[in-house]
Every structure is written in C-alpha cells, then in structure tokens.
C-alpha positions in Angstrom: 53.1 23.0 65.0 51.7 24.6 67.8 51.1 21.7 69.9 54.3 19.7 69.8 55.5 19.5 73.1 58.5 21.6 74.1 60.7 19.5 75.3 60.5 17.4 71.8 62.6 20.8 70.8 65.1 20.7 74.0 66.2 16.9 72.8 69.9 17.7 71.4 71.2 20.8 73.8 70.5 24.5 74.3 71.5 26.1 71.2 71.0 24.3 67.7 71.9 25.2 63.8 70.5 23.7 61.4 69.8 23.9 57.8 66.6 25.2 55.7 66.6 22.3 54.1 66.7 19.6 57.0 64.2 21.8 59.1 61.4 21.9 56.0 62.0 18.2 56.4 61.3 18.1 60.2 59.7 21.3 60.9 56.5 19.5 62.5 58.9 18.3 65.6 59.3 22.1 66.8 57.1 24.2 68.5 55.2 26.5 65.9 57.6 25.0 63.3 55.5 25.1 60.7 54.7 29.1 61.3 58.7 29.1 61.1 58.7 27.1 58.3 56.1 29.0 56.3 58.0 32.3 57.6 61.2 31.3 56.1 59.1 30.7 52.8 59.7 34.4 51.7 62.0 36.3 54.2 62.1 40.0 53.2 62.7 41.5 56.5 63.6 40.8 60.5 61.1 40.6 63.4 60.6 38.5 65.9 57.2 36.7 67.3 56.3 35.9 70.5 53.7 32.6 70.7 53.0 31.7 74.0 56.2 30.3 76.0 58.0 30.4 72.8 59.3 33.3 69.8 59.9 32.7 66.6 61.7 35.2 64.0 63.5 36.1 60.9 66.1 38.2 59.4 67.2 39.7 56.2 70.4 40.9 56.6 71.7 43.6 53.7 75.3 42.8 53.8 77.1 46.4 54.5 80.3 45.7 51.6 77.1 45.5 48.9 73.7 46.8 50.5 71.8 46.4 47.7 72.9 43.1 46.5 72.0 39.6 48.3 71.2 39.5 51.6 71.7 36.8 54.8 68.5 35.3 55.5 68.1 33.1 58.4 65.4 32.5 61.0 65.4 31.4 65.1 63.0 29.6 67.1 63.6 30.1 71.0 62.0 29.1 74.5 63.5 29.8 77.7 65.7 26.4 77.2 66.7 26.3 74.1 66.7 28.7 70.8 67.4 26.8 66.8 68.4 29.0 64.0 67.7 28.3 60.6 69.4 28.7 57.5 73.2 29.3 56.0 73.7 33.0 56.4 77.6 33.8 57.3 77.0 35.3 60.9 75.4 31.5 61.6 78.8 30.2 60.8 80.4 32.7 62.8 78.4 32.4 65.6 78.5 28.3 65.4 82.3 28.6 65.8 81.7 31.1 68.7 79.4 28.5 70.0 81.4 25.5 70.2 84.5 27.6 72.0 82.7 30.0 74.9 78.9 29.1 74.3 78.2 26.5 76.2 77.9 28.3 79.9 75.5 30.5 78.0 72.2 31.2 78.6 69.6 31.2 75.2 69.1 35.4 76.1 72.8 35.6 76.5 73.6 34.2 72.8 70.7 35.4 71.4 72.2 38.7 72.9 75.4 38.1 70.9 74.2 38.0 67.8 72.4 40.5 67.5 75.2 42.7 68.6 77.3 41.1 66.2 74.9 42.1 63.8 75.5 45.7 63.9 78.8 45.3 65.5 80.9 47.4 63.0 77.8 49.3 61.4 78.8 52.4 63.0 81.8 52.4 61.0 80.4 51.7 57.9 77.7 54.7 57.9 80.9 56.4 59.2 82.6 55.3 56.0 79.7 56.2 53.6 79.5 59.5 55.2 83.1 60.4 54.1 82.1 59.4 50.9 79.3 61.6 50.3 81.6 64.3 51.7 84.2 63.5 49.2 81.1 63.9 46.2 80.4 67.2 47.9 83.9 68.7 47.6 83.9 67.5 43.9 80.8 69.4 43.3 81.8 72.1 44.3 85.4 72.5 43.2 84.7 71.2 40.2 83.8 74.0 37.1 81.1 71.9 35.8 79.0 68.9 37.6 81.1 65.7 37.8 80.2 62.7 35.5 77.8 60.5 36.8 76.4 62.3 39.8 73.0 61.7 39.6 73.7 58.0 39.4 76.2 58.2 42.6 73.4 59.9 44.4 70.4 57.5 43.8 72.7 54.6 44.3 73.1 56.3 47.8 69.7 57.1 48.1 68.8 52.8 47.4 71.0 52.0 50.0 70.1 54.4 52.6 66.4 53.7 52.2 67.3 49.8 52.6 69.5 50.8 55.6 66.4 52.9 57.0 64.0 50.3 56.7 66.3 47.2 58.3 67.2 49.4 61.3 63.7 50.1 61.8 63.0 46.3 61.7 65.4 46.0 64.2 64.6 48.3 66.7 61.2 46.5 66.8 63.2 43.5 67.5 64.8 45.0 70.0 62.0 46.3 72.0 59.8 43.1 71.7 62.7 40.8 73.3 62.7 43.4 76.0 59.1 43.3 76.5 59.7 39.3 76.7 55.9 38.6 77.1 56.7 35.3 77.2 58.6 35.5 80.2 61.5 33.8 78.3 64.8 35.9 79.3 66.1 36.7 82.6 66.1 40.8 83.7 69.7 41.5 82.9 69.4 39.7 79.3 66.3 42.1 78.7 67.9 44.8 79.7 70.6 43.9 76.5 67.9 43.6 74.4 67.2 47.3 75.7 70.7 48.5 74.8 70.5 46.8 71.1 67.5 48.2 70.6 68.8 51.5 71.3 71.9 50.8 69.4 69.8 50.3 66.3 68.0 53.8 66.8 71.3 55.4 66.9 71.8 53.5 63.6 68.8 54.6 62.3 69.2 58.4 63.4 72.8 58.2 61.4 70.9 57.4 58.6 68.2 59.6 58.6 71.2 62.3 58.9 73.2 60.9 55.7 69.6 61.0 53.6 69.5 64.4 54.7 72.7 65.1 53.6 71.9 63.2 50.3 69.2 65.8 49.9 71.5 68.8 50.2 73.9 67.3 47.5 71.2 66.9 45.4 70.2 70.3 46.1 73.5 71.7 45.7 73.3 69.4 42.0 70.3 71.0 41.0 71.4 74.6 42.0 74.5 73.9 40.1 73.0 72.9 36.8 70.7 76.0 36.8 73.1 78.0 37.5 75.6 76.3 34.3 72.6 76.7 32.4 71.8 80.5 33.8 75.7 81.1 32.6 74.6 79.7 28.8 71.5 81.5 28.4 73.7 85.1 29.3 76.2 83.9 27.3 73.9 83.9 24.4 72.2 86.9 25.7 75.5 89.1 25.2 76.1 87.5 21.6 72.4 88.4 20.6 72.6 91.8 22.0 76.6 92.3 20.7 75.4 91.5 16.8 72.2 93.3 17.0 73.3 96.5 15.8 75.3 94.7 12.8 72.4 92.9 12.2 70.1 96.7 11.7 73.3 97.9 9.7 72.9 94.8 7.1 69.3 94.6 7.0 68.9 98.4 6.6 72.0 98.7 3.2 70.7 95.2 2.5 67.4 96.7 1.1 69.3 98.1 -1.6 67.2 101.5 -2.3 68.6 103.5 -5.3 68.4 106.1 -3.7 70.9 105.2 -0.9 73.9 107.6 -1.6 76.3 105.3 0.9 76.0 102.5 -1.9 77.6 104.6 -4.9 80.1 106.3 -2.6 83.6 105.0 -2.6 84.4 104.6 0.8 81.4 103.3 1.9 82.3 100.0 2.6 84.8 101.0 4.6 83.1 103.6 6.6 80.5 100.4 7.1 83.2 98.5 8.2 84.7 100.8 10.7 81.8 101.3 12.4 80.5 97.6 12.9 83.9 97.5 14.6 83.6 100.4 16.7 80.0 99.6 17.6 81.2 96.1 18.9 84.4 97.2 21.0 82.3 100.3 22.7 79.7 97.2 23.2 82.3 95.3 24.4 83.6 97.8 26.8 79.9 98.9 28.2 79.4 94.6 29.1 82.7 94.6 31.1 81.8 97.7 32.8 78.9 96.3 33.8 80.6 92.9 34.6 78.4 90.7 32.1 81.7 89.6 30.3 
C-alpha cells in the first residue's frame, strides 16, 4: 500500500523479479503494491504511473512472430533505488540473465532503459518485413487476371494487426514521455534523456505503421477497383451477346407468328435464305464490335 515504507522494498538489492503469483501473496510489503497488484488484475495495455517518489506500470506486449495471438504481460514497480518487475513474460527472462552478467553497476533508469529498448529492439525490421509482404500481395493483384484467393481475408488480417501495432506504440510513446518527465524526480538527466530517445523511437514506430495502414487502404482500393472492373468486363460481355442475338431473336419471333399469309413459309428455299442471313447478320455484327474494340 501506499504507506509501506520504502525501504521495506529496497531489502534484497536494486533490481528484483518476481512472480505474479508470489507478489499477490506479498503485494502489501511494496510501496502502492496493492495498486500494482490490482493493475496486474486485467493488463490490456502499457503505461506507466508516477505516485509520489515512486512509479508503477504495466505492459502488454503483442509478440511480433503472432500479433494477434497471446501477448507478454508483466508489470514494474520502481523508486529511485530499486525497480521489481512482475510476472513471467519472455523479455523478463531475458533481461534476468542480462541482469545477473552486466547489471549489477547499473543504475534502476539505466535498466529500466534497457528494456524498453529491447522491447522494440528489432521492430523496425519486422514492420520492414510486413511491408514487403503487402508489397508482394500488391504485385499479385495486379499481375494476376483475376483477384487472388483469399485477399480480403489477407487484408483484414493485416488490418487487425496494424491496428494492435498502432494502439501499443501509442501506449508506448506515452511511456516514454512520462519517464522523461520523471515527476518523481526518480532518474538521473542522462537516463531521462533515453527515455527521450525511446520515446521517439516508438513514434517512428508508430509513423511506419500509420504508412503500412495506408498502404493497406490502397490495396484494398486497388481490390475493390479490380472487382468492379471483372464485374464491368461481365456485364459487357453479356451486353454483346444480348445485342449479337437480338436480330435472330426479331427474325424468329416475327416467322414464328405463323401468318398464312406469309409467302416465305410455303417457299422452298426459305429456310435457307433464313438461315443465311442470321449468319450474315452475326458476322457483319461481329465485325462492327471489333471495329469498335468491344470484342
């Protein structure tokens, strides 16, 4: 809670890890635990929280191989002395191992600092990556003669993970910028000043991302334009066939009446004669569409 003393939370060393688990068990012997505690109750996305000397946060990390599927959840309490993180998320193992073989000269800011970097260490590449991947959608689209099998599917599975991408980097470019502004007087210049260059790092992040959902619209544009115009082909198709038949369609309506008094019927060669020109109506029809490039 609130009013534990601080140094009850600097007992075992500057940087601490610790389960979920074992800090719901002892959450009341850490400053604000029990905000931390109630935080990690339902972690949907990352901020950080700045409570006097001390800041408390959490993170919900979409991992970049599967955006949409299970995310690393972890929280972090810090004061100037110390900072505990919370949970069992992968980059906690990684940065405990990091910990135990170059951490220990390190200030809190300074680690803190790490990990956030490693956070979106390689996420430049991985935009990079999905980039060329939309690219490779767009090619298909248009070299293809009709729209490619399941290309609206592609596209709104893009679409989910760019809008989750959009709203994390958001998240933590408001991370960023609060560690910078360090209202609690927590880090030392030169570690806010990294907390500066993350958060810019994220709104270059977040810029590449805006650009790909963008780019997502023009492929879906280019989709759209390329059905209308497959279906702007079909309706012309059936156009010429209408038109093409018409004229065999006046000639047997008009001998299908059957007057009696229709000479053509009792003449020998009428049927022939009907024939003849039904075929010459159709190639002259024929050669009139290609002149005028409908064929």
């Amino acid at each position: 809670m609130g009013s534990k003393p601080e140094d009850v939370f600097d007992k075992d060393g500057k940087i601490e890890f610790i389960s979920l688990k074992d800090f719901e068990k002892a959450a009341d012997s850490y400053p604000h635990g029990e905000a931390l505690k109630k935080s990690m109750g339902h972690v949907h996305y990352c901020k950080m929280e700045t409570f006097g000397k001390c800041m408390i946060g959490t993170f919900s990390i979409p991992d970049k191989r599967d955006i949409l599927g299970k995310k690393q959840k972890f929280g972090c309490c810090l004061t100037k002395e110390k900072v505990m993180f919370v949970g069992e998320a992968e980059i906690l193992t990684q940065m405990k191992g990091r910990e135990a073989d170059e951490g220990k000269d390190r200030t809190v800011g300074a680690f803190l600092a790490v990990l956030l970097m490693e956070l979106t260490a390689y996420d430049g590449i991985s935009l990079e990556k999905m980039e060329e991947r939309l690219m490779g959608i767009e090619d298909s689209l248009l070299k293809a003669n009709r729209v490619p099998d399941r290309f609206f599917e592609k596209i709104l599975k893009y679409r989910k993970e760019l809008m989750t991408l959009h709203s994390y980097y958001e998240q933590l470019i408001d991370v960023g910028e609060n560690l910078q502004a360090d209202t609690g007087g927590i880090f030392q210049p030169e570690e806010q000043n990294v907390f500066g260059t993350f958060a810019s790092r994220a709104g270059r992040l977040h810029d590449h991302v805006d650009f790909l959902r963008e780019y997502l619209n023009q492929l879906r544009e280019m989709y759209q334009n390329k059905i209308d115009l497959e279906q702007n082909k079909n309706m012309n198709m059936l156009t010429i066939v209408t038109t093409l038949f018409l004229p065999l369609s006046i000639l047997v309506g008009w001998y299908g009446m059957n007057f009696t008094n229709m000479p053509e019927l009792k003449w020998p060669y009428g049927y022939t004669v009907i024939v003849v020109v039904s075929i010459c109506i159709i190639v002259l029809e024929i050669i009139i569409f290609k002149k005028k490039k409908m064929l």
